[in-house]
Structures are given as C-alpha cells and as structure tokens.
C-alpha positions in Angstrom: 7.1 92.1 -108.5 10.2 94.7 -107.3 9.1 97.8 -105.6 10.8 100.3 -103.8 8.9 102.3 -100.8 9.9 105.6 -100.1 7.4 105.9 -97.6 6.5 102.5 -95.7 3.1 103.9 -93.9 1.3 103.0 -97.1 2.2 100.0 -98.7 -0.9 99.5 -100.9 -0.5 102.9 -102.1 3.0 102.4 -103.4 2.2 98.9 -105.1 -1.4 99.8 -106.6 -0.9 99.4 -110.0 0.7 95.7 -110.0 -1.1 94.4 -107.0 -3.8 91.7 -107.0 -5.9 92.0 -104.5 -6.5 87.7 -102.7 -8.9 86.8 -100.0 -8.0 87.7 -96.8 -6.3 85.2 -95.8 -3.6 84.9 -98.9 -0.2 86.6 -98.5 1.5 88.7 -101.3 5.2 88.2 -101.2 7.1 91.9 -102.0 10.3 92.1 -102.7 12.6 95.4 -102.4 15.0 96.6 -104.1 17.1 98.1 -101.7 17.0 95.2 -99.5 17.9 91.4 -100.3 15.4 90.0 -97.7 12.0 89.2 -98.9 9.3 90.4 -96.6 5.7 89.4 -97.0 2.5 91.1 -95.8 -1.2 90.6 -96.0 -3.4 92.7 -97.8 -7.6 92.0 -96.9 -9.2 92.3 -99.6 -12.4 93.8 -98.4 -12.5 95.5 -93.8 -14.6 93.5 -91.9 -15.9 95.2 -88.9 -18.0 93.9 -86.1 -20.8 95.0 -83.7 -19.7 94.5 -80.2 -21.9 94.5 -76.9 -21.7 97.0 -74.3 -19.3 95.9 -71.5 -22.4 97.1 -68.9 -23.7 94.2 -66.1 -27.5 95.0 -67.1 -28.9 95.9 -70.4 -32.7 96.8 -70.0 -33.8 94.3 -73.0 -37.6 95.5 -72.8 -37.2 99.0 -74.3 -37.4 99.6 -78.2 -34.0 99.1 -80.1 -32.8 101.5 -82.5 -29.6 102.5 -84.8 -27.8 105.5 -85.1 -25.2 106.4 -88.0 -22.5 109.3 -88.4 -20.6 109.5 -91.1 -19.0 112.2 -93.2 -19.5 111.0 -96.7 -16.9 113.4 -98.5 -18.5 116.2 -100.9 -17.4 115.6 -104.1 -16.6 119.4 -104.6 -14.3 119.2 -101.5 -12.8 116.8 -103.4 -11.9 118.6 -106.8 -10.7 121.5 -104.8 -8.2 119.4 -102.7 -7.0 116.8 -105.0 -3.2 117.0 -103.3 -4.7 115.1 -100.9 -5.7 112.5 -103.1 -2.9 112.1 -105.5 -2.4 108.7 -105.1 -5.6 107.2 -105.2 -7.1 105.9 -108.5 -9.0 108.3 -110.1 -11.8 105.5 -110.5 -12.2 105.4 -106.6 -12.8 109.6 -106.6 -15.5 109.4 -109.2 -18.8 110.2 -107.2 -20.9 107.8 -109.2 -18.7 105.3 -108.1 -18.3 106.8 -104.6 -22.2 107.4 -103.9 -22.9 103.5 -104.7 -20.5 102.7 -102.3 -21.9 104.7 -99.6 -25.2 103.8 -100.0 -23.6 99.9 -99.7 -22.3 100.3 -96.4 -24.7 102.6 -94.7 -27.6 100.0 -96.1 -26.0 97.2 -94.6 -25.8 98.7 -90.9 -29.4 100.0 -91.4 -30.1 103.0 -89.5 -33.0 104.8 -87.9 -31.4 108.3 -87.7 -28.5 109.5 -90.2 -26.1 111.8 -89.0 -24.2 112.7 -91.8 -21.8 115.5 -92.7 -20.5 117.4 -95.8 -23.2 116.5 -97.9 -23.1 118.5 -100.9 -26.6 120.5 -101.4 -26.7 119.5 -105.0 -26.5 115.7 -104.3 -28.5 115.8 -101.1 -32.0 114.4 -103.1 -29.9 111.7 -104.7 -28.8 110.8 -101.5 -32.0 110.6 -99.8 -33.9 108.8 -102.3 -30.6 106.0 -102.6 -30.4 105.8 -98.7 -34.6 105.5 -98.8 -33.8 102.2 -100.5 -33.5 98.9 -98.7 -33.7 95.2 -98.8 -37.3 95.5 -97.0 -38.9 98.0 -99.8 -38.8 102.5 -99.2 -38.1 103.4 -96.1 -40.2 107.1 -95.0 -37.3 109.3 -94.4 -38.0 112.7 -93.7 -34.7 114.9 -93.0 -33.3 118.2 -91.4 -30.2 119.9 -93.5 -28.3 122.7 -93.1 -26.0 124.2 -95.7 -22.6 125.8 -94.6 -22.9 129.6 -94.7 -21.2 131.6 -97.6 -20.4 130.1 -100.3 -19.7 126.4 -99.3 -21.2 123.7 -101.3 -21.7 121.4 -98.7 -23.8 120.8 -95.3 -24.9 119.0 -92.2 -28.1 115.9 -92.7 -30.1 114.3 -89.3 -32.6 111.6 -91.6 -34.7 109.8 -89.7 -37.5 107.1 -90.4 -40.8 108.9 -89.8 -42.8 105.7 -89.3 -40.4 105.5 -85.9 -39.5 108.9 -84.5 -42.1 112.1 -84.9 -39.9 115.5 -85.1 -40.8 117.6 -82.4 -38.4 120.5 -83.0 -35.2 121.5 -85.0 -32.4 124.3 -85.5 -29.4 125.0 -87.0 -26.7 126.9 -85.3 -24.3 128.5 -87.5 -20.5 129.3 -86.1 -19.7 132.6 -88.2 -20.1 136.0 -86.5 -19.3 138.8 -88.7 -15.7 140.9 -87.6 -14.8 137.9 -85.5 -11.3 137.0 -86.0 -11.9 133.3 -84.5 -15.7 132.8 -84.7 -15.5 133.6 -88.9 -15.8 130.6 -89.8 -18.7 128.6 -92.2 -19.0 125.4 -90.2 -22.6 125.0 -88.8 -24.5 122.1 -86.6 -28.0 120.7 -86.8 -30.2 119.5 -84.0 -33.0 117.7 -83.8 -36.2 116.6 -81.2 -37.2 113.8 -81.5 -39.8 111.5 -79.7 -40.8 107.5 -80.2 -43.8 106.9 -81.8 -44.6 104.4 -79.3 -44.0 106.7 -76.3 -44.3 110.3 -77.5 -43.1 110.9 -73.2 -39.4 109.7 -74.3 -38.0 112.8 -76.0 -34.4 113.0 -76.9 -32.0 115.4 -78.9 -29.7 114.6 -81.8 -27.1 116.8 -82.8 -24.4 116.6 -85.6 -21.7 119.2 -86.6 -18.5 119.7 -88.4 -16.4 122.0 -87.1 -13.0 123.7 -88.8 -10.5 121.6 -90.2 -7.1 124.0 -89.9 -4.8 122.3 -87.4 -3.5 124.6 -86.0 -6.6 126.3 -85.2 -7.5 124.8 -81.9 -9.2 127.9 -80.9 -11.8 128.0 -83.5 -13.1 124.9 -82.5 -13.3 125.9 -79.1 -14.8 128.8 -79.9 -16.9 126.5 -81.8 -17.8 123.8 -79.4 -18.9 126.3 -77.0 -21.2 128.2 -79.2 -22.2 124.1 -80.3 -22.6 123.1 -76.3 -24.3 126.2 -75.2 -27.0 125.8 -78.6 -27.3 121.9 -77.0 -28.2 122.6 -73.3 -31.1 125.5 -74.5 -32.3 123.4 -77.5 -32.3 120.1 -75.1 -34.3 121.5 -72.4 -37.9 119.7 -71.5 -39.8 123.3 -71.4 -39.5 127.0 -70.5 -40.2 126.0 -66.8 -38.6 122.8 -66.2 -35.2 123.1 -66.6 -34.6 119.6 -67.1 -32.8 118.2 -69.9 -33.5 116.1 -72.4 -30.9 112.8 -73.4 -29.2 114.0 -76.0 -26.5 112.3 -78.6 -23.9 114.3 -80.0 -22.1 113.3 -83.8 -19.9 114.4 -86.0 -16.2 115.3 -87.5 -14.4 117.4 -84.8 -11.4 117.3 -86.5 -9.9 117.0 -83.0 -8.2 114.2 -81.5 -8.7 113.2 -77.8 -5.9 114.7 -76.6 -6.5 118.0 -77.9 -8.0 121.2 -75.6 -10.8 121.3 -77.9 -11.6 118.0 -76.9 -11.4 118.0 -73.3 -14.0 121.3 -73.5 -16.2 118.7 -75.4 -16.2 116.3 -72.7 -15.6 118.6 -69.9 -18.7 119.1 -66.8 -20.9 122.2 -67.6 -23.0 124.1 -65.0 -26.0 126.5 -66.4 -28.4 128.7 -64.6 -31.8 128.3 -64.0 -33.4 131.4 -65.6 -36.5 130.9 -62.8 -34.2 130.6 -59.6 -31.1 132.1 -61.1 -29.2 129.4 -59.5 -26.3 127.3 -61.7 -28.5 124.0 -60.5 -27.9 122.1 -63.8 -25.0 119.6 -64.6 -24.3 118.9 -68.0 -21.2 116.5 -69.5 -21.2 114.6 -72.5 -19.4 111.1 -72.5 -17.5 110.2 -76.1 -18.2 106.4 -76.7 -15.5 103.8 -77.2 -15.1 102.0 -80.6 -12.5 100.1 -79.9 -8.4 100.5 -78.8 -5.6 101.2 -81.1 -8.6 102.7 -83.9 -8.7 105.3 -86.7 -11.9 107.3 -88.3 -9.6 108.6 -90.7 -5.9 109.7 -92.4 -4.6 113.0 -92.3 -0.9 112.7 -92.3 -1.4 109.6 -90.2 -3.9 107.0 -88.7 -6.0 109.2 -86.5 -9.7 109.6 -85.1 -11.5 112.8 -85.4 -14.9 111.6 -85.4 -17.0 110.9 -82.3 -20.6 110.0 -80.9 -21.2 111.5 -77.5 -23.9 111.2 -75.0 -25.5 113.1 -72.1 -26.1 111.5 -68.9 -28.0 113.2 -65.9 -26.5 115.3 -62.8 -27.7 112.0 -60.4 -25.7 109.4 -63.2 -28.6 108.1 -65.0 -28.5 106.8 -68.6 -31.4 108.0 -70.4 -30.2 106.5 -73.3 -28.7 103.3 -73.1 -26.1 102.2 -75.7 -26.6 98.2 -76.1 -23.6 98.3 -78.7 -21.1 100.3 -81.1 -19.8 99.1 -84.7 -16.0 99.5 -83.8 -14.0 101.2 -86.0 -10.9 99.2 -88.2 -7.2 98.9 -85.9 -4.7 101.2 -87.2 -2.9 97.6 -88.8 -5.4 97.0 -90.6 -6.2 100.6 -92.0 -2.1 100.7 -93.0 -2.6 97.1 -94.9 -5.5 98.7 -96.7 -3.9 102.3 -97.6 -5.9 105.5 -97.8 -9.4 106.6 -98.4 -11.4 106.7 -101.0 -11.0 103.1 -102.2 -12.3 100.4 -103.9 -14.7 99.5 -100.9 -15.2 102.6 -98.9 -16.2 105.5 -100.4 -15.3 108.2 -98.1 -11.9 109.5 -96.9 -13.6 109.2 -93.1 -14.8 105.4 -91.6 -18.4 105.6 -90.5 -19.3 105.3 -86.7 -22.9 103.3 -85.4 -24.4 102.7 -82.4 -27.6 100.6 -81.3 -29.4 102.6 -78.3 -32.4 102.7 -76.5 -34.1 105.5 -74.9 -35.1 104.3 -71.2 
C-alpha cells in the first residue's frame, strides 16, 4: 500500500479507503512515496478509556454514589450546513442513524444519573430520550429539562436525570441574546437545574450546562456570555431569599475556549456578590475545572484541542460539598492523531464525552 501525506496530523484520514483496521496491538506498515524509508505506525482499532480515582487522601465512602455525563452529541443539521468540516470523513460515519446508535452505545456503557448534553436537535430530542431510557437493567425514569437556542437554530441544551434518584426542585433557562447588542446577539443559551436526593431531600445541589459561541476570534462574546452564565448560577444556586448561602453546583458544557484563553480564566476566576439583606459583598464564589488527564483533547478544530469542561463550586471556607470520587479521562492527543477525526466508525460525535462519579456530602 503507497500513500503520499500531504498533511501528516491525520494519517488515518489520508489512508481510509485502503486501510484495514487490526487489533490494537497489530502494526500497519505504510510506505511513502516521497520517501524510501518505510515507517510503521499503530492504528487501535476501537479508544479505550479508563476511570481513574481521585488523587484526594480521604474519600468519604458512606455517601450515595452517582454519575454525571456532558457531552455534545453533534446535531445533525449542524452537520449538513457545515460539511467542509467534514469532507474527509465517510459519509456512512455522518449518517445520524448510524451516529445516534453510536451515541446511545457509549453514553449506555458509562451509565449516568444526570445527562448534560448539548446541541441536541429539537426534532430528535424524543428519540433520544426514549434510546438513552434504555439499558442493560430494563427503562430507566428519565424526566428532562431542554432548552432550544433562540431564533431560528435547530438545536438545544438537555439536563436528564433518573427521577427514581434526584426529585427537581427548580429549573431555568438563561438565554445570551439581548436585542441591539453588538456582542451579547448571540443564540447560545444554558439550562440549570435543582436538584435534591431522594434519600436526603436536605442535600440540594445545581447543575448547569451551556454552549456558548463558537467564532474564534470572538473571545468577547463568550465573556460576555460567561458572565451573564455565572451571574444566572450564583442567583439560581442560592439556598433561599434569606440565606444567602449557596448551593454545590456543577457546571458542563462546550466553551469552545481553551484554558489559556481570557474567557477561561473569567470562568474560573473568584467572584464576590452582595448580600441583598446586609448589602455587604460577603459571598465567595469560584468554580474549579476538573482534570481529565495531561496531554488530552475533547475535540479537533484545526488541531487536537479541549473545549469542553466540568466545573465545580466549592465554599468561601474550602469545603467540598460535592466530592468527585473519579473522572473518565479523556483520549492523549497520540492517540486521537492515530485514530483521525470525528465522526467515526466508533464515536459518533465530532466532541469526546466527559464523566464524572460524585457524591454530594
């Protein structure tokens, strides 16, 4: 088999329609044509990625366990509209027949509690409850909170949750666009959710999952954004209109940002808000982005990056309210440039999925 590669970031890409795909542990010898050496790489034929522990001393082991998902799953009309972006991907591995089985695959096997998922497209959203209802154990109960883009976008934010495990205490949407507003314009929106136990209706806690603009170069949108987002959080999160504590809260989503970025470090940066009672800025407020692993992507946009995060709250003394016991860490940049871009024929989103198992303490 002679191939010559333009480009070298993607090698699977450039050899797709002669390449057999062999275990994981078989090699696939290339040769170039431009080159008299014979190189030889290793394709897996299927990611394998693992759960790992938290690196904490003490893990309290007698609180309820539970699993949180994000993942943005790809709307299929996002997909038509941008097919530059998939030009060289099989056309089989776009379909969303083919796409939706896949995702309901994966997201089955890690088996989560709460779904945090993003651009779900509002005319597939009851097929993919009722597929993601589904298991190895019989119908789950899911009940769900959506929120469709404003305008005309096809697509949405989805927090599902297994009723038999959390009750819904509250929920909102918070949508970015403000009319004659050069930066806050936008469609993107977020959804939040209250939540409480059913086996300790006292543990209340917030979820929260957004998408926020994709443009580049438009790093002041998602600021704009995330502090519209942020400000939405600390009101929606608080205990009650007199105690101005807050509740723990976990943050997901695309922020098409990556960790170096401004909008990033106002994400993660320490908030102060005033008490409405005193009006004294009493409150400290930070969210901490988790760690899935060194050297990782979420996803490809002109390269290996990671846009996608889950965040939590801690309190103002240090506490951890919610206690993360471990995180599904996402695939080393190697091994997402042995496997080549997304869609493909295992993973059926152009984004890798984040999990975490947590406990509410």
């Amino acid at each position: 088999m002679f191939a010559l590669l333009n480009n070298t970031r993607v090698f699977a890409n450039a050899l797709k329609t002669n390449i057999i795909l062999r275990p994981y542990n078989y090699n696939i010898r290339i040769f170039f044509t431009n080159t008299s050496e014979l190189s030889t790489i290793t394709i897996p034929t299927k990611m394998q990625r693992i759960w790992v522990p938290s690196a904490k001393d003490f893990l309290d082991s007698s609180c309820q366990q539970y699993r949180l998902l994000s993942y943005n799953i790809l709307a299929q009309e996002l997909l038509t509209d941008n097919m530059f972006l998939y030009y060289d991907i099989k056309q089989k591995y776009l379909r969303w027949k083919n796409r939706i089985a896949l995702l309901g695959e994966e997201i089955r096997k890690i088996r989560p509690d709460i779904f945090c998922l993003q651009e779900v497209q509002h005319i597939h959203l009851k097929d993919i409850v009722n597929l993601l209802a589904s298991n190895d154990d019989g119908h789950l109960k899911l009940e769900y909170v959506f929120k469709k883009r404003t305008g005309s976008r096809c697509d949405g934010c989805l927090i599902l949750y297994d009723r038999e495990k959390f009750k819904l205490i509250k929920e909102h949407c918070v949508e970015y666009h403000t009319e004659n507003h050069s930066i806050s314009d936008r469609e993107n929106i977020a959804v939040l959710a209250k939540f409480a136990p059913k086996n300790d209706l006292s543990k209340t806690f917030v979820v929260s999952t957004t998408h926020l603009l994709y443009n580049p170069r438009r790093h002041d949108v998602r600021i704009c954004q995330i502090n519209k987002l942020l400000a939405a959080i600390i009101d929606f999160a608080k205990e009650s209109t007199k105690n101005y504590k807050l509740c723990p809260i976990i943050l997901t989503g695309d922020f098409n940002c990556t960790n170096d970025s401004g909008p990033f470090r106002i994400l993660t940066a320490e908030r102060r808000f005033v008490c409405e009672e005193t009006n004294k800025t009493n409150q400290q407020f930070k969210m901490y982005p988790l760690h899935f692993g060194d050297g990782t992507a979420s996803t490809y946009q002109n390269q290996w990056t990671t846009v996608d995060y889950i965040l939590k709250s801690s309190s103002e003394e240090g506490e951890d309210f919610i206690q993360i016991n471990s995180t599904y860490h996402l695939p080393q940049l190697e091994t997402c440039q042995a496997h080549g871009k997304l869609p493909n024929k295992y993973i059926g989103s152009d984004h890798f999925c984040l999990a975490i198992q947590f406990s509410i303490i």
